[in-house]
ZAVOLO-807605 format. One record per residue (C-alpha): residue in one letter; x, y, z. Coordinates in steps of 0.05 Angstrom, whole numbers, plus 32768, in hexadecimal, padded with zeros to 4 digits. Example, Ala and Ser with C-alpha at 12.3 -4.5 7.8 and 13.67 -1.06 7.14 Angstrom:
// ZAVOLO-807605
a80F67FA6809C/s81117FEB808F/
***
This chain:
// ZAVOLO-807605
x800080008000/x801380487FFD/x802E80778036/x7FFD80848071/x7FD680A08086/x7F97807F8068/x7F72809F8031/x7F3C80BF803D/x7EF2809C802D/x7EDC809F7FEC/x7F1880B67FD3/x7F3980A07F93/x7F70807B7FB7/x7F3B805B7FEE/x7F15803B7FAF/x7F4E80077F8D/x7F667FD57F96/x7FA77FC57FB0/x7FC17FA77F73/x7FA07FE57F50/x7FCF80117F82/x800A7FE57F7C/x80077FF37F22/x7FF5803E7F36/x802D80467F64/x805C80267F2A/x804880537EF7/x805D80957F23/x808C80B07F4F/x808C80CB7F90/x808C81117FA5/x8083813D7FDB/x807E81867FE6/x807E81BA8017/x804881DF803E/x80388222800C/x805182027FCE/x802A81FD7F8E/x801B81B77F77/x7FFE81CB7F3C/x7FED820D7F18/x7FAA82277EF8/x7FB882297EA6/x7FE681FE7EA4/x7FE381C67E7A/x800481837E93/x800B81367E83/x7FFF81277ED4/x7FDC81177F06/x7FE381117F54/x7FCC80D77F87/x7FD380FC7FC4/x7FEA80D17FF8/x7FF680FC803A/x7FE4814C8044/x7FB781768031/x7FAF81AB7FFB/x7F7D81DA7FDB/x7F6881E37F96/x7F5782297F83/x7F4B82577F4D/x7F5082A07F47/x7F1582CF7F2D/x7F2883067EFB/x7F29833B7F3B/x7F64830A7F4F/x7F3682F67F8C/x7F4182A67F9B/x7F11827E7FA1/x7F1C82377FCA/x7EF781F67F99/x7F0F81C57FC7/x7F2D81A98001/x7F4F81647FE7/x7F74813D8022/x7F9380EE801E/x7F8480C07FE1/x7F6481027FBC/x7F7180F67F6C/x7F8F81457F54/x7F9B815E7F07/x7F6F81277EE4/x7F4481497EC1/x7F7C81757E99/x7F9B81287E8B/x7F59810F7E72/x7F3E81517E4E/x7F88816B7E32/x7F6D81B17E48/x7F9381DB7E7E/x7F8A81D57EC3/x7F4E81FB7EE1/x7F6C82017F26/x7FA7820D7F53/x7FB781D97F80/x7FE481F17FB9/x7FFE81CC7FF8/x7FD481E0803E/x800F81B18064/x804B8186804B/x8027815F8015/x804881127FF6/x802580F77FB4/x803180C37F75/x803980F27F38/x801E80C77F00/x803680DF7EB9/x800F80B17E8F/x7FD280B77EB9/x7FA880A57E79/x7FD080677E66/x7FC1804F7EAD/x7F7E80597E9F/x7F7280357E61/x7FA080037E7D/x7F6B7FF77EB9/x7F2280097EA6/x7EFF7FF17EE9/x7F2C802F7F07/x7F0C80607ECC/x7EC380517EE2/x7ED580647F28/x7EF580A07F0E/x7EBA80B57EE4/x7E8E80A97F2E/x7EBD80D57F53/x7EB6810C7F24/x7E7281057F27/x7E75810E7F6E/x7EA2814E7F60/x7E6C81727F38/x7E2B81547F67/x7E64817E7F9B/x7E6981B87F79/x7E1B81C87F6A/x7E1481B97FB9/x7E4481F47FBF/x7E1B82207F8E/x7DDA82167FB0/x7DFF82257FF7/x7E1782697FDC/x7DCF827D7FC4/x7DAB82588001/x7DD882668040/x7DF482A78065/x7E3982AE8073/x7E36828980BD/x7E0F8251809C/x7E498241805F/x7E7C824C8094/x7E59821380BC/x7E5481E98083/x7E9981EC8078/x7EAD81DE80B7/x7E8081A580B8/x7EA78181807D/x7EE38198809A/x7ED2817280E1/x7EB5813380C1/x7EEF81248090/x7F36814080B6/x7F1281488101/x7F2981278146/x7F0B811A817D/x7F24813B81C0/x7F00813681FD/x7EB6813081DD/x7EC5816881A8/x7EE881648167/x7F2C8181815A/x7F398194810E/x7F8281AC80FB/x7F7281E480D2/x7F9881EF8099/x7F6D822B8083/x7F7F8271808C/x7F4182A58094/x7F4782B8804B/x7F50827B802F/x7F078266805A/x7EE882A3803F/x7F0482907FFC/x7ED882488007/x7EA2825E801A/x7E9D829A7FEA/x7E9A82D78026/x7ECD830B8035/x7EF883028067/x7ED8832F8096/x7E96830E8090/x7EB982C380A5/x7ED782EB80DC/x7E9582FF80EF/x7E7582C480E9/x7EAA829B810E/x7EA082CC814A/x7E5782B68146/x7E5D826B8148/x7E888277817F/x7E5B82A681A3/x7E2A826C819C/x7E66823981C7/x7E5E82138184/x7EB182158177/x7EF18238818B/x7F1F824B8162/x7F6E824E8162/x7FA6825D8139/x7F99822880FD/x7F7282008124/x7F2B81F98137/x7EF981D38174/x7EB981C3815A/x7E9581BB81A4/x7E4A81AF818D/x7E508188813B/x7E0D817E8144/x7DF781CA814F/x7E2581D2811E/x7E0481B680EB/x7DC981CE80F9/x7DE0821680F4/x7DFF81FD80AE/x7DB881E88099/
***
């Protein structure tokens, strides 16, 4: 098997087979970079893809104000740059490390493909789950305030990375306040704002890069 830790569930790396990650890890090669660093860059057009394998990273883009916007939070076992491979059109997003990140860079990641079709059909259902993902996200932005997107987020954030700690859940935040306002589509100020409020409420606490979800039931709730 790949490095720990484990991938996450439903993940592109969680769905083979081991034989299907022994032939993937063969066909790339290892590589790791540092917290800040750019994985991969909007517009540019590329041969590879990424299995990430430990870390986590964002994928962004950036509107023509030059405001960023966050698509995604993808953590271990996540699948990165495959739809440039597939479509031959530049990448539609930055990917840049939130921690130290380690992945399989696969060159020929559409040789592996036709090479293994059971691992295109589940490839074709994740991406399916990426757009059912991304209209949820629309209908939050025209359905939710502020406090309730923030919630959301934090929400997803909790149930895939959280801990728990003393009957409430620890998540390691890898976010800064901008780059949460640039998920949830609010200005910073207003996720400051609504932070103080789900706080006020003794729903979470809040620390440098770090949050304490105390109540991820009324947390949800508030998301709803």
């Amino acid at each position: 098997m790949m490095s720990s830790p484990a991938p996450e569930p439903g993940e592109f790396l969680a769905l083979l087979s081991e034989d299907e990650i022994a032939d993937l890890r063969e066909s790339g090669r290892k590589r790791r970079w540092d917290r800040g660093a750019t994985v991969m860059s909007e517009g540019d057009t590329s041969d590879w893809a990424l299995v990430l394998t430990s870390g986590r990273v964002k994928v962004s883009s950036h509107t023509a104000s030059g405001t960023e916007v966050v698509l995604a939070i993808r953590g271990p076992g996540s699948l990165l740059g495959d739809m440039s491979v597939i479509s031959g059109e530049p990448r539609s997003g930055t990917v840049t490390a939130l921690e130290p990140v380690e992945g399989y860079v696969i060159r020929d990641f559409a040789g592996f493909l036709k090479e293994h079709g059971r691992v295109a059909v589940l490839l074709l259902k994740l991406v399916v789950g990426r757009l059912r993902d991304s209209d949820r996200k629309r209908i939050e932005y025209g359905a939710f305030d502020t406090t309730g997107r923030v919630a959301t987020r934090l929400v997803e954030l909790a149930e895939r990375f959280g801990e728990p700690s003393n009957g409430a859940v620890k998540v390691a935040l890898p976010l800064s306040q901008d780059e949460l306002a640039g998920w949830t589509g609010a200005s910073r100020e207003a996720v400051s704002k609504a932070l103080r409020s789900l706080r006020d409420r003794g729903l979470i606490e809040t620390g440098r890069r770090r949050v304490v979800i105390y109540d991820l039931e009324g947390l949800r709730k508030r998301a709803r």
